[in-house]
N, C-alpha and C positions, 0 to 999 in steps of 0.2 A: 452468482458471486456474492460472496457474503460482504465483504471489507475494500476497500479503495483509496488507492494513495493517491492526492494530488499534488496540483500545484507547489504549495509549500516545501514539498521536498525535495522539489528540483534544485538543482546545487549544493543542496544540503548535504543529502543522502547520510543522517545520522542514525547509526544502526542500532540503540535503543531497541527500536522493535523488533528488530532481527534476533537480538539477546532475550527475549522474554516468549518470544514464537514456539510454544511446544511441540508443531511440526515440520520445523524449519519450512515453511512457504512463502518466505518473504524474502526475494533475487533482486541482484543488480550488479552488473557488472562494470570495476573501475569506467568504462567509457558511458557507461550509460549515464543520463543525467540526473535520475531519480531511481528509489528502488519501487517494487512490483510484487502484489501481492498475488502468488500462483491459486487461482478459483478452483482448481481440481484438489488441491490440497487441503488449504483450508477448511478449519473446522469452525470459524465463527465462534473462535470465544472472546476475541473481542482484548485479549491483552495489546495488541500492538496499541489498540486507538489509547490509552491514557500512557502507555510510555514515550510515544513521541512529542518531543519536545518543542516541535513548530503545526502541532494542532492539522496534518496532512490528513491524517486515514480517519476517516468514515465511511459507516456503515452504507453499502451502495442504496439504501433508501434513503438516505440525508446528506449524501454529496449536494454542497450548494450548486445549486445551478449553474454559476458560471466556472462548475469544476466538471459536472457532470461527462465531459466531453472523457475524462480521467478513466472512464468505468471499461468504456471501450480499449483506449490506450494499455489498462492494466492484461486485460484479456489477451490480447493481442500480443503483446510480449512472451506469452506462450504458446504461439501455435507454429 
């Protein structure tokens, strides 16, 4: 997995990153609480992390620790 939404997007869910995603891999559904970035998708270029405006997605080697738990969560949303 290249990319990881945490925390910070929960309730947020502003879609900034969804708008600049060249292959559209970034989901969330009205009930969801946050959006999710699809790791089969994903090409790792890395536009979402400076267009989101509450500092949520990071690269899954530099999720802070006490988001880490996010990496799985995002995974999971797709299977």
């Amino acid at each position: 997995m290249g990319y990881v939404i945490t925390e910070p997007c929960s309730g947020t869910k502003d879609k900034s990153c969804v708008d600049v995603c060249p292959v559209d891999c970034i989901h969330g559904g009205d009930a969801d609480p946050q959006l999710y970035i699809d790791p089969e998708v994903c090409i790792d270029c890395g536009a979402c992390v400076s267009a989101c405006p509450v500092e949520a997605i990071y690269a899954d080697a530099d999720v802070p620790e006490r988001w880490k738990h996010y990496t799985a969560i995002n995974a999971d949303y797709f299977k």
